[in-house]
Jmol script that loads the backbone (N, CA, C; Angstrom):
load data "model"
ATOM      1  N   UNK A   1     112.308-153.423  13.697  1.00  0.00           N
ATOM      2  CA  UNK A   1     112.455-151.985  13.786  1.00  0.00           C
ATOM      3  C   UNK A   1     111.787-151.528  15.083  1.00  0.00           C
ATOM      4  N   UNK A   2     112.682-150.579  15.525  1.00  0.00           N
ATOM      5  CA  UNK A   2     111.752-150.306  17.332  1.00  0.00           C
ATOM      6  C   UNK A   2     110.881-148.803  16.932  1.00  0.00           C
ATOM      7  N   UNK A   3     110.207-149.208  17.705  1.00  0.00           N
ATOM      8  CA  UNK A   3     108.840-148.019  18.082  1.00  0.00           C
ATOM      9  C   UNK A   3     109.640-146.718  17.427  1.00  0.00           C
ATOM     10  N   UNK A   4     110.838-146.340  18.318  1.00  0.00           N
ATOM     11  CA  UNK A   4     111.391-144.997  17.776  1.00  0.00           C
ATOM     12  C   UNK A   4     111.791-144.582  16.688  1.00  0.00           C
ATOM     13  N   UNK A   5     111.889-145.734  16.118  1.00  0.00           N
ATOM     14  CA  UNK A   5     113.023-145.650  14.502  1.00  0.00           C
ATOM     15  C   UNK A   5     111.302-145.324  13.805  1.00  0.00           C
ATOM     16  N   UNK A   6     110.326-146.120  13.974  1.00  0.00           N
ATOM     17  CA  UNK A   6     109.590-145.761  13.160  1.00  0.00           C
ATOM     18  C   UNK A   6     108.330-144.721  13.424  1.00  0.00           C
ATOM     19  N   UNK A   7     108.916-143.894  14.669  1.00  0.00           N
ATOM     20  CA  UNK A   7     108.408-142.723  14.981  1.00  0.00           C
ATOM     21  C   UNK A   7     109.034-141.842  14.132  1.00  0.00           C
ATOM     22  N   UNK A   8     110.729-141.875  13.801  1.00  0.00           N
ATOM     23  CA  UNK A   8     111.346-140.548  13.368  1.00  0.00           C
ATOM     24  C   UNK A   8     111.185-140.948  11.677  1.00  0.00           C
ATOM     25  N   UNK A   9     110.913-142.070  11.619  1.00  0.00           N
ATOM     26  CA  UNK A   9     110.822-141.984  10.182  1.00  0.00           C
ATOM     27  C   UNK A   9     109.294-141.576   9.493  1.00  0.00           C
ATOM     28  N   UNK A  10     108.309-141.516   9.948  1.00  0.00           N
ATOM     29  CA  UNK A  10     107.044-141.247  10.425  1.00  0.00           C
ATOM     30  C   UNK A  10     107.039-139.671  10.017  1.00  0.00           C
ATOM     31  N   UNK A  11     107.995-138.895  11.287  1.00  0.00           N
ATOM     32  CA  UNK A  11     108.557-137.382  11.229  1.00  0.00           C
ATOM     33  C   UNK A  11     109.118-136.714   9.634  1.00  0.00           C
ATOM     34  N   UNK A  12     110.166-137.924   9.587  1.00  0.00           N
ATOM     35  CA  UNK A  12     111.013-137.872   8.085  1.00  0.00           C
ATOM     36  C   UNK A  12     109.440-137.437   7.059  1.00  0.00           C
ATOM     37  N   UNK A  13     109.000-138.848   7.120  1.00  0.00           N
ATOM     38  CA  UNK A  13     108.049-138.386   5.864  1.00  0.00           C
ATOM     39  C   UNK A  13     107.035-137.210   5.831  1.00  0.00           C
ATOM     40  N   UNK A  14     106.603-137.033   6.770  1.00  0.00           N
ATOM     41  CA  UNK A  14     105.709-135.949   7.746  1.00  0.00           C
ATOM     42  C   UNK A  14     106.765-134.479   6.613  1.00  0.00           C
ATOM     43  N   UNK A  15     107.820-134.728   7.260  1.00  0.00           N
ATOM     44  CA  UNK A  15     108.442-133.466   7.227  1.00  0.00           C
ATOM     45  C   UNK A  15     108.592-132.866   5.550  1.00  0.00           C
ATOM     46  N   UNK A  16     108.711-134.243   5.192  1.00  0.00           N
ATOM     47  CA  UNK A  16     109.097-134.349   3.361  1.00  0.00           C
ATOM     48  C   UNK A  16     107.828-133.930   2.492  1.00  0.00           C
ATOM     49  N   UNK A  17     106.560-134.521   3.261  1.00  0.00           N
ATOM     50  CA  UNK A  17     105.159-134.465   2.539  1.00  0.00           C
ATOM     51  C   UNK A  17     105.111-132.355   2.806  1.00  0.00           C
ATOM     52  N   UNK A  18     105.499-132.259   4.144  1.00  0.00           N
ATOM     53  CA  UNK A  18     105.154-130.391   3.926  1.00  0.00           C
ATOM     54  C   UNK A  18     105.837-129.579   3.406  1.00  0.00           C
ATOM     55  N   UNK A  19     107.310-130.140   2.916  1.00  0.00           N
ATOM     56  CA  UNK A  19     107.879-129.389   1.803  1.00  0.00           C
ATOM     57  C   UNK A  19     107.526-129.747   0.711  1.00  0.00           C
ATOM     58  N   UNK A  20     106.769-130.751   0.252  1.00  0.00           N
ATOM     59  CA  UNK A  20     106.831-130.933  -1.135  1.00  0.00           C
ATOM     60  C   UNK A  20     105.276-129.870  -1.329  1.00  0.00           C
ATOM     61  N   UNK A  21     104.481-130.084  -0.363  1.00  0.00           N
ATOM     62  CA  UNK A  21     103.005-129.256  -0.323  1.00  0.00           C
ATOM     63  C   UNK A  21     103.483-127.665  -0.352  1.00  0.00           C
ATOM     64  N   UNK A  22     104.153-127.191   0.156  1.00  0.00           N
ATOM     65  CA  UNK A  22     104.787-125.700   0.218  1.00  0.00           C
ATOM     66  C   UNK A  22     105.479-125.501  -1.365  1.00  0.00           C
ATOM     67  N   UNK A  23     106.054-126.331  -1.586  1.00  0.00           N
ATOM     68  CA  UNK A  23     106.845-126.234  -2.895  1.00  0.00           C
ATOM     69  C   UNK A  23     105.760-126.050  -4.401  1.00  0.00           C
ATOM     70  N   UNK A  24     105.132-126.838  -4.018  1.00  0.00           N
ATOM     71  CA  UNK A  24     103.651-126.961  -4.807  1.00  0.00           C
ATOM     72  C   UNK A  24     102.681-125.993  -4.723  1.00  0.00           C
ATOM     73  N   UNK A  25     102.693-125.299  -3.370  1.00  0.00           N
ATOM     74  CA  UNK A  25     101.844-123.913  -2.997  1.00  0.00           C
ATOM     75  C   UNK A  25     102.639-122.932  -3.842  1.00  0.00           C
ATOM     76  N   UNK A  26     104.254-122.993  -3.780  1.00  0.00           N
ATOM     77  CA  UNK A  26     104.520-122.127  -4.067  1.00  0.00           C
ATOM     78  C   UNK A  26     104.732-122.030  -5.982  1.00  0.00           C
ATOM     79  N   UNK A  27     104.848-122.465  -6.572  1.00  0.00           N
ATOM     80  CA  UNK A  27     104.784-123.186  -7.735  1.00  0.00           C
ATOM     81  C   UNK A  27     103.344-122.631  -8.318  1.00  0.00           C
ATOM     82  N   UNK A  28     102.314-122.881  -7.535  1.00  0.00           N
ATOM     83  CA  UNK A  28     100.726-122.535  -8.268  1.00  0.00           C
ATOM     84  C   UNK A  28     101.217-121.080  -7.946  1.00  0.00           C
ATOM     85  N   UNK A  29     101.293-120.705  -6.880  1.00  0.00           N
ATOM     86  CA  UNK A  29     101.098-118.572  -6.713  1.00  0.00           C
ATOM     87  C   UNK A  29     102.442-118.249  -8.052  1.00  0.00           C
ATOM     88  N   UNK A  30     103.266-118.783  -8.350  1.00  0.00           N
ATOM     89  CA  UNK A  30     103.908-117.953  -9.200  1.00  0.00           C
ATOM     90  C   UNK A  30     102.880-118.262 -11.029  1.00  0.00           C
ATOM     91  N   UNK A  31     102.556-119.653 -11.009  1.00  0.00           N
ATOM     92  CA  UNK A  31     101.930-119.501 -12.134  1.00  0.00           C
ATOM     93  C   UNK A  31     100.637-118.742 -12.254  1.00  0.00           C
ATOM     94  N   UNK A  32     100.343-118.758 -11.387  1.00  0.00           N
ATOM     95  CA  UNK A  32      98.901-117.737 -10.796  1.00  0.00           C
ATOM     96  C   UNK A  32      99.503-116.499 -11.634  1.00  0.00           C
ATOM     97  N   UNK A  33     100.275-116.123 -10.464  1.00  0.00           N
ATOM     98  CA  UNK A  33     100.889-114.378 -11.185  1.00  0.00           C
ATOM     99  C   UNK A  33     101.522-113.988 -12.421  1.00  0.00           C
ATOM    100  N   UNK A  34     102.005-115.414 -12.784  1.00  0.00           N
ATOM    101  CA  UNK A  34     102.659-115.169 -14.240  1.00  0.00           C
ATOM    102  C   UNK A  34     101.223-114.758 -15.289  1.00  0.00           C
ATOM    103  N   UNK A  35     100.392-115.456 -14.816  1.00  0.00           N
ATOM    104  CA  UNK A  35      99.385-115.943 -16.298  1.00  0.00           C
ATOM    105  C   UNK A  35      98.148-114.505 -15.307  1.00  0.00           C
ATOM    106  N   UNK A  36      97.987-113.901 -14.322  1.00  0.00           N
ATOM    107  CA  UNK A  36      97.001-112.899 -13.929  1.00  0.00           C
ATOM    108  C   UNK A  36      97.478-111.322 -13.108  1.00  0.00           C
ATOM    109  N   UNK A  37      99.250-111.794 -13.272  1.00  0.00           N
ATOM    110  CA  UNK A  37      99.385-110.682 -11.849  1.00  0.00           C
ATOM    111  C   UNK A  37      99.191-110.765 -10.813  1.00  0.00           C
ATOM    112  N   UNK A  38      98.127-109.999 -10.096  1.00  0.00           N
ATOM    113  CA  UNK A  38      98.213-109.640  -8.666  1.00  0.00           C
ATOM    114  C   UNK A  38      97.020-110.874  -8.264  1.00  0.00           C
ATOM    115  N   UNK A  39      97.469-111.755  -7.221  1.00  0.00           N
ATOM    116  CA  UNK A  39      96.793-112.551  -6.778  1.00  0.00           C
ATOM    117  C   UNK A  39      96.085-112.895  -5.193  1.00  0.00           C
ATOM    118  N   UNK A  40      94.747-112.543  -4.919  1.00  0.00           N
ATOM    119  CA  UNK A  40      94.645-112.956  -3.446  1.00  0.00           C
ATOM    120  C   UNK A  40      94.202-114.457  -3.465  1.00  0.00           C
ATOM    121  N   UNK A  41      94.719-114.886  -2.001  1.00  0.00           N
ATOM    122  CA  UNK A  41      94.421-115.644  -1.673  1.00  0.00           C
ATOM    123  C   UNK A  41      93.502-115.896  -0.222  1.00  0.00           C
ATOM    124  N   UNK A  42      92.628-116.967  -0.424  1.00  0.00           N
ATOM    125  CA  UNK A  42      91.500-117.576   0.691  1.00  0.00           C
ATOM    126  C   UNK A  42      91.577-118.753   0.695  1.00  0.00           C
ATOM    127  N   UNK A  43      90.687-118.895   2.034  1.00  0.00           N
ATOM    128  CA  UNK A  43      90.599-120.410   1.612  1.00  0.00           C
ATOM    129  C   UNK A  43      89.012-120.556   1.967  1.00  0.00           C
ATOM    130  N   UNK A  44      88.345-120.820   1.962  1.00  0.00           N
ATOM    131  CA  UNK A  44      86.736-121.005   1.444  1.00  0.00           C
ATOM    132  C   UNK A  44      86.401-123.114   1.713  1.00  0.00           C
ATOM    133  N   UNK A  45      85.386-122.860   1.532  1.00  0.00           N
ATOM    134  CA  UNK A  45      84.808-124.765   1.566  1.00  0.00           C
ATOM    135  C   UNK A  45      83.416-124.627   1.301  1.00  0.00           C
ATOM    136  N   UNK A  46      82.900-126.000   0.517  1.00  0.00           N
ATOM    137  CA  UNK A  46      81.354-126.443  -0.349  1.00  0.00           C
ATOM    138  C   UNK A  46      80.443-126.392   1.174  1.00  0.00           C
ATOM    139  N   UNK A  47      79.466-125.413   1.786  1.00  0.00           N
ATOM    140  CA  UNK A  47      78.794-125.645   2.876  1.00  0.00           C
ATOM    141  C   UNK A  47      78.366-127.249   2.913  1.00  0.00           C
ATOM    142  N   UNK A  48      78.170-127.690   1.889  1.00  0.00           N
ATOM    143  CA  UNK A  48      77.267-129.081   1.848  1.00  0.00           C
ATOM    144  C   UNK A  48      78.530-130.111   2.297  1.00  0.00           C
ATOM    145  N   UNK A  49      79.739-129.799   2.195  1.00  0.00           N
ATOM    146  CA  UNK A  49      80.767-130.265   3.174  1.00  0.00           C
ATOM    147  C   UNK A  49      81.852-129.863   3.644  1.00  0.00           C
ATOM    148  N   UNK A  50      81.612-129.205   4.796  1.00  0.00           N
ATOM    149  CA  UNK A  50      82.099-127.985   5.625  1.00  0.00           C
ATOM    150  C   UNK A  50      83.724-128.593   5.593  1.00  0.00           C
ATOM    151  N   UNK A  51      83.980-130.079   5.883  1.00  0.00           N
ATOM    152  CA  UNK A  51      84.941-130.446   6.615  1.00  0.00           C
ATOM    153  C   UNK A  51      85.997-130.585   5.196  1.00  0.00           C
ATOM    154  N   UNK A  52      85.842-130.146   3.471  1.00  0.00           N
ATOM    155  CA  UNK A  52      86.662-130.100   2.771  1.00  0.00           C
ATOM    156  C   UNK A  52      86.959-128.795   2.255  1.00  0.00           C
ATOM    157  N   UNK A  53      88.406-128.534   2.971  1.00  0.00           N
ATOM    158  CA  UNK A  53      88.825-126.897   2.849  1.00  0.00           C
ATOM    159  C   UNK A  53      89.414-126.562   1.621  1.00  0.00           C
ATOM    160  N   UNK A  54      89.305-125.886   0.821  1.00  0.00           N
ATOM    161  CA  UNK A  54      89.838-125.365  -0.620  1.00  0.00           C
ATOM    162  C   UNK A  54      90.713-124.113  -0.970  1.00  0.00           C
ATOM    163  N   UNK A  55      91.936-124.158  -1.149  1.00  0.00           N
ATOM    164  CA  UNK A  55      92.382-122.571  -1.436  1.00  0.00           C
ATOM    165  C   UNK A  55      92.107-121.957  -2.588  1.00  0.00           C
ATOM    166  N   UNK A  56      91.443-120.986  -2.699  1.00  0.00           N
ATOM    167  CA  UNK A  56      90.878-119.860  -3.762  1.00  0.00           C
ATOM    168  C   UNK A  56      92.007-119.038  -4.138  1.00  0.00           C
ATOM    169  N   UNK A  57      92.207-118.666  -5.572  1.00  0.00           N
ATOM    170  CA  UNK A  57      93.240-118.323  -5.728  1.00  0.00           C
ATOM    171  C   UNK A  57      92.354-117.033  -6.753  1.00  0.00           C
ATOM    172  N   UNK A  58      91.854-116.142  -5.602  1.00  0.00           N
ATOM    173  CA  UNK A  58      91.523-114.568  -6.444  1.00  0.00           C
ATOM    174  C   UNK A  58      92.087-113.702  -7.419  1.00  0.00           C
ATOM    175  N   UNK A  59      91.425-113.774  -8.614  1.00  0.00           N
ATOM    176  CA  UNK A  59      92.585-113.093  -9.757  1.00  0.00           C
ATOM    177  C   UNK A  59      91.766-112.283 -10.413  1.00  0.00           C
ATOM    178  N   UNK A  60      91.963-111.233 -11.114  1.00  0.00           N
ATOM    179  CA  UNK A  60      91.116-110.462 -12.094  1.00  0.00           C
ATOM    180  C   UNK A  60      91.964-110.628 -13.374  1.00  0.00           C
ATOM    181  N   UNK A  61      91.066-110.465 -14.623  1.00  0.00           N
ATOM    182  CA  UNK A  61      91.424-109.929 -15.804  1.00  0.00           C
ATOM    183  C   UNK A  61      91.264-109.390 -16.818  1.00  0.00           C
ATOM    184  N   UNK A  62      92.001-108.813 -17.884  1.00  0.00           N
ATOM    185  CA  UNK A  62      90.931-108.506 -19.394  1.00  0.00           C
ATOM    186  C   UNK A  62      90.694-109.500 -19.898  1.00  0.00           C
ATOM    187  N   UNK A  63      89.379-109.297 -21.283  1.00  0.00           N
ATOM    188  CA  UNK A  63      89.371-110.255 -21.861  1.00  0.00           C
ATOM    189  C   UNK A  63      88.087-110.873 -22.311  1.00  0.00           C
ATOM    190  N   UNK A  64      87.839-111.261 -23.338  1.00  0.00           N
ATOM    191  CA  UNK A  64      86.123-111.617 -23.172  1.00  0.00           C
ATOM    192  C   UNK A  64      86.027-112.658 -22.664  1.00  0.00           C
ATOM    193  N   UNK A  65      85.120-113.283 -22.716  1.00  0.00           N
ATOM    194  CA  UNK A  65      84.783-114.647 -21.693  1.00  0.00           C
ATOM    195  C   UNK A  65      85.279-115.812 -22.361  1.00  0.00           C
ATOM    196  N   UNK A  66      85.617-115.930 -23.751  1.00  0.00           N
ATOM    197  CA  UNK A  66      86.737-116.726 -24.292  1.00  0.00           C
ATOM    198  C   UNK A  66      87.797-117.095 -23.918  1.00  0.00           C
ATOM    199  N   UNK A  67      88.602-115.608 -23.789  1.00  0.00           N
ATOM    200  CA  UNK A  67      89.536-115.293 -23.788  1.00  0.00           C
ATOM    201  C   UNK A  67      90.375-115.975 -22.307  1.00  0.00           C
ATOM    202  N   UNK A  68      89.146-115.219 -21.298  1.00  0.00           N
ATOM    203  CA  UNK A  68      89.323-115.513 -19.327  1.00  0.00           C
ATOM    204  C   UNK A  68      88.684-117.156 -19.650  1.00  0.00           C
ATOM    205  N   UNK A  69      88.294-117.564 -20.087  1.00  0.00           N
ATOM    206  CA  UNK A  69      88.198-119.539 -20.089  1.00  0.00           C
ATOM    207  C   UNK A  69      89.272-120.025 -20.577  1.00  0.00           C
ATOM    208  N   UNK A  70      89.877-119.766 -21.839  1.00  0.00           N
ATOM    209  CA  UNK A  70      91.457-119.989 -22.034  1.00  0.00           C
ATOM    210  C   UNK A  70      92.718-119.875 -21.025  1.00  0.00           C
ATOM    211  N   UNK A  71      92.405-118.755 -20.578  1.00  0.00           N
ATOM    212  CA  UNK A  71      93.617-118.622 -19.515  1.00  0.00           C
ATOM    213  C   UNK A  71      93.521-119.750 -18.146  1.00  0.00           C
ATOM    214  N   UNK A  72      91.317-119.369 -17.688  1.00  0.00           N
ATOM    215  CA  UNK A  72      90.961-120.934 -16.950  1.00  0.00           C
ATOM    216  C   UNK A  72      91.745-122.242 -16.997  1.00  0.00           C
ATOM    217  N   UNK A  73      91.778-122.471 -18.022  1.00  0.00           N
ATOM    218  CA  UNK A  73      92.054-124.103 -18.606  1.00  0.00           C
ATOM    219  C   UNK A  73      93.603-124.212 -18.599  1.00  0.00           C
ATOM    220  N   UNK A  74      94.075-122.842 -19.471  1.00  0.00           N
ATOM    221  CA  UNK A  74      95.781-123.248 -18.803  1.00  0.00           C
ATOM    222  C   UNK A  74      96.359-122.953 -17.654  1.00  0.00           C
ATOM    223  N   UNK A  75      95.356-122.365 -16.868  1.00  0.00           N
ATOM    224  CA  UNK A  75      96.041-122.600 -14.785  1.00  0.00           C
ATOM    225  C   UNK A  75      95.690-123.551 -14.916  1.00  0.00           C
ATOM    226  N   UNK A  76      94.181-124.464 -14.940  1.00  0.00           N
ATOM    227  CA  UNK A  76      94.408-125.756 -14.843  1.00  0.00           C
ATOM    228  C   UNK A  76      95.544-126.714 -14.969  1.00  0.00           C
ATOM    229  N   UNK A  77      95.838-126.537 -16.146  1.00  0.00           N
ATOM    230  CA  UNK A  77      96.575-127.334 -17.012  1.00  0.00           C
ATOM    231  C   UNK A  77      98.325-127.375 -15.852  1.00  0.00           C
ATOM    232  N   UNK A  78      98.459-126.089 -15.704  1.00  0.00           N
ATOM    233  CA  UNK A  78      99.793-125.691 -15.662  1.00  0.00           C
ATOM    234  C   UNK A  78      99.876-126.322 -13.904  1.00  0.00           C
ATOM    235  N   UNK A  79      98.680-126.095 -13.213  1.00  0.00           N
ATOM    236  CA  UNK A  79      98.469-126.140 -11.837  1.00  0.00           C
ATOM    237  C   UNK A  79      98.641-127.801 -11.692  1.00  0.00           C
ATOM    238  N   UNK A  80      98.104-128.869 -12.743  1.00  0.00           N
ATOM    239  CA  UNK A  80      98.104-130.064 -12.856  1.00  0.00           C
ATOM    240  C   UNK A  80      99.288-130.134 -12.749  1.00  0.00           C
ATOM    241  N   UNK A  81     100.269-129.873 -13.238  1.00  0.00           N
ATOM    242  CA  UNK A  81     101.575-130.388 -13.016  1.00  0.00           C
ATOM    243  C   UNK A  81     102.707-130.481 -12.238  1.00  0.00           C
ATOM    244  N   UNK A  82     101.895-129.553 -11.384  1.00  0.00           N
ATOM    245  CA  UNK A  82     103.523-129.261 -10.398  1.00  0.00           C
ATOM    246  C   UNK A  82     102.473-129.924  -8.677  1.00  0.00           C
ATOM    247  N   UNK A  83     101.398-129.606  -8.947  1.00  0.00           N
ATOM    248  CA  UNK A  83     100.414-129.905  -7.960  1.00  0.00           C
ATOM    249  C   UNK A  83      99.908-131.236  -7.212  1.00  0.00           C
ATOM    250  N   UNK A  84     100.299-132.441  -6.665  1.00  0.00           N
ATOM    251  CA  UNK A  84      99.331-133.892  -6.859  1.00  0.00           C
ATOM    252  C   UNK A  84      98.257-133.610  -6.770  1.00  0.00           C
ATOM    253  N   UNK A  85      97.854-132.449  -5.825  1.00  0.00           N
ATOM    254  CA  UNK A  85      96.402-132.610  -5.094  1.00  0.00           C
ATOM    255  C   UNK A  85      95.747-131.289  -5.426  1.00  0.00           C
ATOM    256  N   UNK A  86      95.802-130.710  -6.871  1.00  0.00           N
ATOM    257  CA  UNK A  86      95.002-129.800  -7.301  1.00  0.00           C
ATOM    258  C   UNK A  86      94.039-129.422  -7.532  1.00  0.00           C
ATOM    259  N   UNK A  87      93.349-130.453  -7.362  1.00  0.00           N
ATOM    260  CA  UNK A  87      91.774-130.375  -6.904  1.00  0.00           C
ATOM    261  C   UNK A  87      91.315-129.504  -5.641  1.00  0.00           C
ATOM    262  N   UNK A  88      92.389-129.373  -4.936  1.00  0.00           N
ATOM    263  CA  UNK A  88      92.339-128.825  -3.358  1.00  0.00           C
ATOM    264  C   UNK A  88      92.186-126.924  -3.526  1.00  0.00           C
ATOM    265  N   UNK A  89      92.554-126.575  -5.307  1.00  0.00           N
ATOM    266  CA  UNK A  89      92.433-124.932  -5.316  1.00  0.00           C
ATOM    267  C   UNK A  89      91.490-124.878  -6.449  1.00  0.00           C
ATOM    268  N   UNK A  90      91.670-123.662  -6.143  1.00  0.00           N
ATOM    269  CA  UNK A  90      90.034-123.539  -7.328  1.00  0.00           C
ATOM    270  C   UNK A  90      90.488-122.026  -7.667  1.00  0.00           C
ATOM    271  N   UNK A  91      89.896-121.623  -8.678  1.00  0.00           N
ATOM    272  CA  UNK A  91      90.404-120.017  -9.192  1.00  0.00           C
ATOM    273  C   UNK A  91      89.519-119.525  -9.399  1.00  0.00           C
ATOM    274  N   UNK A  92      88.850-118.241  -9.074  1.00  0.00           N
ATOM    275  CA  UNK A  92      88.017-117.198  -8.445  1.00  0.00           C
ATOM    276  C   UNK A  92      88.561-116.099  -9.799  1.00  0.00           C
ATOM    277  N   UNK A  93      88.121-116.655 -11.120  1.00  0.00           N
ATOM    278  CA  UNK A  93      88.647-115.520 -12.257  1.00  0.00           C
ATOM    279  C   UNK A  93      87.455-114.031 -12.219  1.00  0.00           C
ATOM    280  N   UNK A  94      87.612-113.023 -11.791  1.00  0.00           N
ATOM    281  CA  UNK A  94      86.851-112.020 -12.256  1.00  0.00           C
ATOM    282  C   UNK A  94      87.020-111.161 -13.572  1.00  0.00           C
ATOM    283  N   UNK A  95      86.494-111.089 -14.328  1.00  0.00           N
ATOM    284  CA  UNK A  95      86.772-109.978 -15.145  1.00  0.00           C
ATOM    285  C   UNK A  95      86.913-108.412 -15.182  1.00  0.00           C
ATOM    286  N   UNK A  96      87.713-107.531 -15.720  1.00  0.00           N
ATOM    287  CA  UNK A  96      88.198-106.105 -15.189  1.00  0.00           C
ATOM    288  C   UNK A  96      87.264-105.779 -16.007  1.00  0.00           C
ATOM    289  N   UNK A  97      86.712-104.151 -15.116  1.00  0.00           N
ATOM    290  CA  UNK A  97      85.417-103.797 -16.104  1.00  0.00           C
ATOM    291  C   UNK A  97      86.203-102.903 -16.801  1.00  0.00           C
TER     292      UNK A  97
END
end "model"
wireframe off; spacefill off
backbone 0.3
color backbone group
């Protein structure tokens, strides 16, 4: 196989890995909004290691603290599935006063 063939195939996968990551971005923001509504987004990182970036997925809701840990666990849940690398968001639940 010459240098070029396995430059464009290189591209190919390149190109395949950022639609499937977009598809997957887009996949969490609708379950986001299904299960909280109105959703911001950031992206934030652990100071203790600057160089791993995380998207925050800002949501408010009703609910007692039961209630907002239930809903927690099924973004988890729901985010696990469409996501490989879901570890990479994290959800920022506030409660509505």
């Amino acid at each position: 196989m010459s240098t070029a063939s396995v430059i464009e195939q290189a591209g190919e996968h390149s190109d395949d890995a950022e639609r499937r990551a977009f598809r997957a971005f887009g996949e969490v923001i609708r379950i986001t909004t299904e299960l909280f509504g109105e959703v911001h987004v950031k992206e934030s990182f652990d100071p203790e290691f600057a160089e791993e970036k995380y998207v925050v997925f800002v949501v408010r809701a009703p609910g007692t603290s039961k209630e907002l840990m239930a809903l927690e666990r099924q973004w988890i849940e729901q985010v696990r599935q469409v996501a490989r690398n879901w570890e990479s968001f994290r959800l920022s639940l506030r409660p509505l006063a």
